[in-house]
Each structure stands twice: as C-alpha cells, then as structure tokens.
N, C-alpha and C positions, 0 to 999 in steps of 0.2 A: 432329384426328388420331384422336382417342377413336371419336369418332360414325363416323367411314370403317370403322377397326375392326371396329366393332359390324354395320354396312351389312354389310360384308365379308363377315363370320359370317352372319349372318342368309342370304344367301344364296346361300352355302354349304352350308348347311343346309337349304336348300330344294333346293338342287339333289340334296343325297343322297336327299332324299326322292323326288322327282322317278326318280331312277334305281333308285332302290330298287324302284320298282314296273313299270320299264321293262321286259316280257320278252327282248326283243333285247338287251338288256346285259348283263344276269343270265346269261345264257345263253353268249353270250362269253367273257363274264367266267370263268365255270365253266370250259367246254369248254378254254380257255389254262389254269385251272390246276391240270386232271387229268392237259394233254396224251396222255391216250391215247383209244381206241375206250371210250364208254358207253353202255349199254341206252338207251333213250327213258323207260323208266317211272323207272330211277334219276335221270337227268337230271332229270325233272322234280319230282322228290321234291328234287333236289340246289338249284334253282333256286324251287321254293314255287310252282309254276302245276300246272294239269291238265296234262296228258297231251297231250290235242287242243291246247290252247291253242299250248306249246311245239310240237309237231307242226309247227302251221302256221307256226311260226316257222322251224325247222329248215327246212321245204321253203326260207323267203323267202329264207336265209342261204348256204342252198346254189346259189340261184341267180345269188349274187353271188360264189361261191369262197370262203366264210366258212367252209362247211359238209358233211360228208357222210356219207351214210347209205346203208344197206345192210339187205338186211332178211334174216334167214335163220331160216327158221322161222316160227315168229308173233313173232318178236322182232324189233325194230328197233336197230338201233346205230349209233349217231353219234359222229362225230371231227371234229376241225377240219379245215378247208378247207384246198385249195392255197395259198390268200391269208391274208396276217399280219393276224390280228385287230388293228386302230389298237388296244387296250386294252393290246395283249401289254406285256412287257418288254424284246423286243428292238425292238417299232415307237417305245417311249421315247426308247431312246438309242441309235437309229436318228440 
C-alpha cells in the first residue's frame, strides 16, 4: 500500500510539472479565474510566456469556443469563450 502511495505522488507530481509548463492550460486556467476581458500583454505576464507565444495560443483556443479576442487600438484583449473551459468550476460539478 506504501509503495502505490508513493507511485501515486510521484506522478502526481510529474504531472504538475508537466502542466505547469503547458501554455494551453495556464492560460485557461487564468482566463476562468479572472473571468473578465484582459489585455494580451497582462495575460501573458499573468501566465509566464511571451507575448507571441500566448498569441498563438489565444488565436488556437479561440478557434475552438475557449477564447476571444478583440483588438482596439494597438491593444489586444481577450476573454473567455462561448464554451466552458473543462478546468472551470462549474465543468467540475457539472
């Protein structure tokens, strides 16, 4: 039972890490727990990627109802999508 335990943690622990560097998750993650419209340059200050990186995630996530964006000015600002981020807390206990 010990050893399963330990198994258990261990990759557990891999998988935070794992996600920890995920930018589609991060970014999810964020976007549910601001819930409102945020710039692109805070978002990606908020999440730890460039700029572009996140960028091209926003466009991927938007193309699935995750995500949307609006640009007014030279600024970009993004909000969650039509579709319930699986991460949220109402897809939990759903």
């Amino acid at each position: 039972m010990q050893q399963q335990l330990v198994k258990a943690n261990l990759t557990f622990e891999y998988l935070k890490k794992i996600l920890s560097k995920d930018v589609k998750f991060k970014t999810l993650i964020f976007l549910d727990s601001i819930g409102e419209e945020v710039r692109l340059d805070n978002l990606s200050k908020g999440v730890g990627f460039p700029q572009d990186t996140v960028q091209r995630v926003i466009i991927e996530l938007s193309e699935g109802g995750f995500a949307s964006s609006r640009k007014e000015g030279r600024f970009v600002y993004v909000s969650k999508g039509a579709h319930e981020s699986p991460f949220s807390l109402e897809a939990a206990f759903a």
